[in-house]
N, C-alpha and C positions, 0 to 999 in steps of 0.2 A: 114619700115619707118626709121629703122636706121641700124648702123653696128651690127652685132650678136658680144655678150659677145666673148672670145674664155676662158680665165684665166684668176680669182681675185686671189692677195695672195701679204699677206705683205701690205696691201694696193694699190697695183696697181692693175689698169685693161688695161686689152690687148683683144681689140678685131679684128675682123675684117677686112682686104686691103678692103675698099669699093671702085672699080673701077668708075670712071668718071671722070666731074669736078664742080668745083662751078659753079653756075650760076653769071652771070654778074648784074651789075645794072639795065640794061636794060631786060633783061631776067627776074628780080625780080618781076621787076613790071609788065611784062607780065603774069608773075603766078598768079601776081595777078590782075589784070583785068581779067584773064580767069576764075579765081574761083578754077585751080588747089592747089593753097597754101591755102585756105579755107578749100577744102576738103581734102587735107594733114591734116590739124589742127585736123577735124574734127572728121578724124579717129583714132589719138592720142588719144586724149578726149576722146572716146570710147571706150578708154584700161581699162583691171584693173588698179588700183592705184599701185605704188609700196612701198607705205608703207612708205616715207619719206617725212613728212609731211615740207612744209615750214614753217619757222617761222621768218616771216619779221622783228618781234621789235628785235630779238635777230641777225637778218641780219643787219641791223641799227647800233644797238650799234658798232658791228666789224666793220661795214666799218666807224663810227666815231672814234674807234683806232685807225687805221691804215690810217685816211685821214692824210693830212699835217696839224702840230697843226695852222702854221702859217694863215690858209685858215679858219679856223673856227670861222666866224664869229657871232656876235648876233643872226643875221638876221636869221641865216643856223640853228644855237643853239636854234631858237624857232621852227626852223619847227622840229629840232631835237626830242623834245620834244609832240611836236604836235602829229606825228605820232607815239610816245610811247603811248600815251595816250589814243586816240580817238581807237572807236571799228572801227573795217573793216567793209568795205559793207558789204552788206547784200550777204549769198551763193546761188549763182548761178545755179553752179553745180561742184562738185569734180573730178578733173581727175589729170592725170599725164600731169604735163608740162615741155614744152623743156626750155622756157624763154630767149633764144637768138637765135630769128629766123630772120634771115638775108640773106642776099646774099652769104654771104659767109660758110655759114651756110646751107646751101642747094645745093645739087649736084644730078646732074640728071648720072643717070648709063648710059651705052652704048647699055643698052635696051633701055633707056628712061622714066624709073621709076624714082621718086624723093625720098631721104633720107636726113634727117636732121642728120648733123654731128655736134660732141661738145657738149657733154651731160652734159657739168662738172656743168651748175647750174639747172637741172632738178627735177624736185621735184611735192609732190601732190600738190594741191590748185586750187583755182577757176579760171574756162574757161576764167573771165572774165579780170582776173590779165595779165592772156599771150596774151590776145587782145589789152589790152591797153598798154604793153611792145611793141607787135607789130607797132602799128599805130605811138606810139611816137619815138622806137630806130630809125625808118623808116621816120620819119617825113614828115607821110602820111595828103594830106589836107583833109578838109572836105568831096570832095565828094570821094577821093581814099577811105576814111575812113569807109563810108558809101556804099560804093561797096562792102568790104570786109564782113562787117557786113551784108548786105543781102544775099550777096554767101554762107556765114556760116551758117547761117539760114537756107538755103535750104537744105543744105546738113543735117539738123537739126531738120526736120519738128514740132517735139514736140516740139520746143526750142521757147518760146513766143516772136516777131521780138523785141517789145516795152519794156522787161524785159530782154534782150540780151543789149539792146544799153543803156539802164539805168546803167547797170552793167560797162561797158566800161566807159561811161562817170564818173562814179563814183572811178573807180580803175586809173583814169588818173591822178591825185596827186600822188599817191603811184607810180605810175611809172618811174613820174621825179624822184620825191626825189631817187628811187632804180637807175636809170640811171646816174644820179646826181655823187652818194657817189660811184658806181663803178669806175666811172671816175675820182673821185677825189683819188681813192684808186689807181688807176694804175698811175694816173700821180705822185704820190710820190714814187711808187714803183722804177718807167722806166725814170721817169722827160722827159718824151716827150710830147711837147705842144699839140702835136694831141688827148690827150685825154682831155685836156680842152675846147679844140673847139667843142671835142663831145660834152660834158657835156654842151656848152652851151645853148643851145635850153634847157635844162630842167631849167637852172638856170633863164632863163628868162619868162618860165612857172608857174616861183615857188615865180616872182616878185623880183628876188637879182641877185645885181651887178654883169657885168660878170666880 
């Protein structure tokens, strides 16, 4: 499912030439009408954990450091707050997640196996948190949303259909605001407007000015 380690050290890792290419936009969403990137997911999810637990309020506060001070508005400064405060849904199920799975982000080998590349925000936490990163970076509609959500399932069969889609629905706040503040954290970094246009769809999910 992804490139093999080869060498950590000093901080860096080096792994793998993983042969293929991205998949396209089109291609994306092919995976996912067929239920392939479900059962991608699904198989992750079924790893052991690797021990690196996420920790969203303490993700939060860095990316309101490092957003642009001029950009921080009331409005942004209470959800700020909001999601310091309030407990997370309820756990779903613990696994290891990729948490930017996209198009670009997925490359099919020259056998035609699929791996997810770009590990750099991967971390343990609930099935339910990488579903609704999913639907929203993707800005999948209601029934795209609910395809996925039944293909996962199946591939899932213990996994209850009504307590899988509860979980999503509920981890879709948390998604904007994380999609949100990354976007807001690159565009200060790079100041290229393409990351405010992503970020827009979260901002208008979260009720503030674009």
């Amino acid at each position: 499912m992804a490139p093999k380690p080869v060498v950590y050290r000093d901080g860096c890792l080096i792994v793998e030439w993983a042969a293929g290419a991205t998949v396209s936009a089109q291609d994306f969403s092919g995976l996912l009408e067929n239920g392939s990137l479900a059962q991608l997911l699904s198989q992750l999810h079924c790893q052991p954990c690797c021990g690196f637990r996420l920790n969203l309020p303490a993700q939060f506060i860095h990316h309101w450091q490092n957003m642009d001070p001029r950009r921080r508005s009331p409005a942004l400064l209470r959800w700020h707050h909001h999601f310091q405060r309030i407990a997370q849904p309820d756990l779903l199920a613990w696994a290891p997640l990729h948490l930017d799975v996209h198009s670009e982000n997925v490359l099919i080998t020259p056998q035609g196996a699929l791996l997810l590349i770009d590990w750099e925000y991967a971390a343990d936490g609930d099935i339910g948190l990488e579903l609704a990163l999913l639907v929203r970076g993707n800005g999948l509609d209601v029934e795209s949303q609910r395809r996925l959500l039944r293909t996962y399932q199946q591939q899932r069969p213990g996994l209850c259909a009504q307590a899988l889609n509860t979980s999503v629905q509920q981890w879709l706040p948390w998604a904007d605001y994380l999609i949100l503040m990354w976007c807001e954290v690159c565009w200060h970094q790079a100041g290229q407007t393409a990351f405010l246009a992503a970020g827009s769809a979260s901002r208008r999910a979260l009720g503030l000015n674009t």
